[in-house]
C-alpha positions, -999 to +999 in steps of 0.1 A: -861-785-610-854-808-576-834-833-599-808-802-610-804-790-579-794-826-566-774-825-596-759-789-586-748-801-555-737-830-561-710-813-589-700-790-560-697-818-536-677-832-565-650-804-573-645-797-533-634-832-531-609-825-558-597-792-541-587-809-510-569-840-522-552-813-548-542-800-514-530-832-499-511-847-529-490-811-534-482-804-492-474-841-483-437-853-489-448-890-499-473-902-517-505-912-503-528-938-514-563-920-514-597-921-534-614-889-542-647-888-535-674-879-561-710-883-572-726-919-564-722-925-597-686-921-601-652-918-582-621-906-589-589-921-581-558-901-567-540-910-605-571-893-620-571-858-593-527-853-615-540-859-651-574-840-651-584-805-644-624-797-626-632-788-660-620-825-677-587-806-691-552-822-692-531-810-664-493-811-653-485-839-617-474-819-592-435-821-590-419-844-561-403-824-532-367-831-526-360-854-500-333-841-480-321-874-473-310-879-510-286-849-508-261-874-490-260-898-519-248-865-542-222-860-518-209-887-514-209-890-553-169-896-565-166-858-584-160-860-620-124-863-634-107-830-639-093-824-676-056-828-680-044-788-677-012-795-691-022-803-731-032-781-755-060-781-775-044-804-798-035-829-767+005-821-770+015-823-732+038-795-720+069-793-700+074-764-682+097-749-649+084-750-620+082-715-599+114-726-581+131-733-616+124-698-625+163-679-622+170-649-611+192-635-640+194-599-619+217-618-596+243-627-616+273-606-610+294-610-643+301-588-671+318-613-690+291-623-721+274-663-716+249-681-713+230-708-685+202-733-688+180-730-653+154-756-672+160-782-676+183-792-653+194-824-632+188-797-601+154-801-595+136-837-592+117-850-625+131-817-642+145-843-671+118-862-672+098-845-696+065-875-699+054-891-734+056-882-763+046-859-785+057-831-757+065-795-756+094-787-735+100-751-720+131-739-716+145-712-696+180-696-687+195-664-679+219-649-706+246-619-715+253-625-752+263-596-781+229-580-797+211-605-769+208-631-794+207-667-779+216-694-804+200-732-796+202-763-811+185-796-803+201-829-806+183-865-804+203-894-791+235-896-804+228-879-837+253-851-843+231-836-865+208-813-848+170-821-853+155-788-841+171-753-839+163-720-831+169-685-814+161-664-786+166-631-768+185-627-739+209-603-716+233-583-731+260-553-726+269-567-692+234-574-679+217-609-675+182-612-684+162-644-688+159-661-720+133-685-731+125-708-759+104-744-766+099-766-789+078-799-792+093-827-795+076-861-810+107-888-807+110-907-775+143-908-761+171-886-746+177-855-760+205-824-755+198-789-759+229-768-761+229-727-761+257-712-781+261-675-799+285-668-830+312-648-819+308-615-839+342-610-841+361-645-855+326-657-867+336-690-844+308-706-823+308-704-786+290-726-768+280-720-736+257-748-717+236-776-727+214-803-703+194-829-714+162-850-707+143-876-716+109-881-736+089-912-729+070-934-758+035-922-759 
């Protein structure tokens, strides 16, 4: 009876030991080299206190605390490159007007019908430089055409046949509105977009402004 009592306290002497290096190893911000105390016949080192349990059972290490020092390695951490915002899903780069390109078509004071590219234009710096290729290129302008119909065409180099063509609404009966149109455009080199209507009258064309700009090899 004497022998299990010893025995008794010995296990108790045995699992408070634990308790308080638990205690130690969790609250302490580095790790400390200690030996748990036991039973004179065995001793338990601080690896054994984070893989066992008091009853023997697997358990979870205690998570590392965050040193606060290593938040100044995060910051100074180069931040990760930012996606190109100008392509599309397909990664076709855009050209589009700046908020200065923009025209305002209410101030035109002219009854008489036409037409005006704001964008592209040699007006604004890099406005003709469109980048590489493939590209899709915005264009913009104020108009005052019959029906509002906006005519474009598209010309490559010094081809005189047009490679892309189109049409837009616009202005009409006296008033000028903005017009808009784009198209993308996959052969580096200069290009010429000219605006034109059909006059409803003669059935002649009448074109009324054209700018150009470049596309870069991609």
């Amino acid at each position: 009876m004497r022998a299990l009592q010893g025995q008794h306290r010995r296990t108790v002497r045995h699992v408070r030991c634990v308790v308080s290096l638990r205690f130690v190893v969790v609250g302490a911000a580095t790790a400390l080299m200690l030996v748990a105390c036991g039973s004179d016949d065995e001793q338990l080192s601080i690896d054994d206190l984070g893989s066992q349990s008091e009853d023997g059972d697997d358990v979870d290490e205690p998570e590392a605390e965050d040193d606060p020092e290593d938040g100044d390695d995060d910051a100074d951490a180069e931040p990760a490159a930012e996606e190109d915002d100008d392509r599309d899903e397909d990664g076709i780069a855009s050209h589009r007007p700046p908020a200065e390109a923009i025209p305002d078509c209410g101030a035109i004071d002219d009854e008489s019908p036409g037409a005006t590219i704001a964008f592209p234009s040699p007006d604004g710096d890099g406005w003709q430089d469109a980048g590489d290729s493939p590209v899709t290129v915005e264009v913009v302008g104020c108009s005052n055409t019959f029906e509002a119909n906006v005519q474009y065409e598209a010309y490559h180099g010094q081809d005189s046949q047009p490679t892309l063509d189109g049409f837009t609404m616009g202005g009409s009966l006296g008033n000028w509105e903005e017009f808009r149109f784009e198209e993308t455009y996959w052969t580096p080199g200069e290009w010429r977009v000219v605006v034109f209507e059909i006059d409803a009258e003669s059935g002649d064309r009448v074109d009324y402004d054209e700018q150009t700009f470049v596309v870069d090899p991609g």
